[in-house]
N, C-alpha and C positions, 0 to 999 in steps of 0.2 A: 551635342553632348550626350556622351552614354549614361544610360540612370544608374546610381547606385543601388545596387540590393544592400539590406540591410543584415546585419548578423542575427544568428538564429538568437533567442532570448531563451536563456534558461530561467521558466515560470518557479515558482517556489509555489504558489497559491492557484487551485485552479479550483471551478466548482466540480462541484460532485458527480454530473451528470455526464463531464469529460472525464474526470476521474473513472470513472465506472464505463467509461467508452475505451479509453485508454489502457486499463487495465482488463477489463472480461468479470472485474468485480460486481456484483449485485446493489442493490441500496440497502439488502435487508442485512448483505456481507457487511456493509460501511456502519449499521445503524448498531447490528449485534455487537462488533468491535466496541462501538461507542460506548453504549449500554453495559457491556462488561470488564470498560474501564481497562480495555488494551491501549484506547486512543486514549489522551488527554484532551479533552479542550484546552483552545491557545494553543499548543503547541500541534497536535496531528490535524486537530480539523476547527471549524469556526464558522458560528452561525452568523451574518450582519443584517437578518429581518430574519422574522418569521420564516420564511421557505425559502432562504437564501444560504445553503451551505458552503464553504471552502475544504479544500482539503492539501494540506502539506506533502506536496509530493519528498520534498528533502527528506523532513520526519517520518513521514512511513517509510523510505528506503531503508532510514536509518533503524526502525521499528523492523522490518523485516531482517537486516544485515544480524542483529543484535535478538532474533526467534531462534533456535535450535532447530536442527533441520529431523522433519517427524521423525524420519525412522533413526537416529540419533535415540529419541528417547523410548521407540519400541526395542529398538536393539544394540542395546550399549554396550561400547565396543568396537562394533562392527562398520565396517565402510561402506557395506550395502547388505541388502534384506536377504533373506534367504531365498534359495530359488523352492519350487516346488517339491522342489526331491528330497530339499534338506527340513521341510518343514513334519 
């Protein structure tokens, strides 16, 4: 009998430490978010002990989908930044 693989599992919930492996993101990136009430608790991230954080990959997608893209709000208007020459 051949073994079945299984299907990939799309995670909603993963900790923090994959999170920030996965992404290239910091802890001090994940904590500032936090602290300045980008993230909500429950919904972007989620502590269940002491030093045991989660973090919503769906919600942050959805948190980044729904950020304005920077140079958006340095230069409104435009579809990209200015080169050198035009600055």
């Amino acid at each position: 009998m051949t073994p079945v693989s299984m299907p990939p599992v799309a995670l909603s919930w993963v900790r923090v430490e994959k999170y920030c492996e996965y992404t290239g993101d910091t802890m001090n990136m994940v904590a500032d978010r936090m602290h300045e009430g980008l993230w909500a608790a429950g919904k972007h991230y989620k502590r269940t002990s002491q030093r045991v954080l989660w973090i919503n990959l769906q919600a942050v997608e959805e948190w980044i989908n729904r950020t304005p893209h920077v140079e958006a709000t340095f230069y409104p208007g435009r579809t990209r930044s200015p080169t050198r020459t035009e600055k």
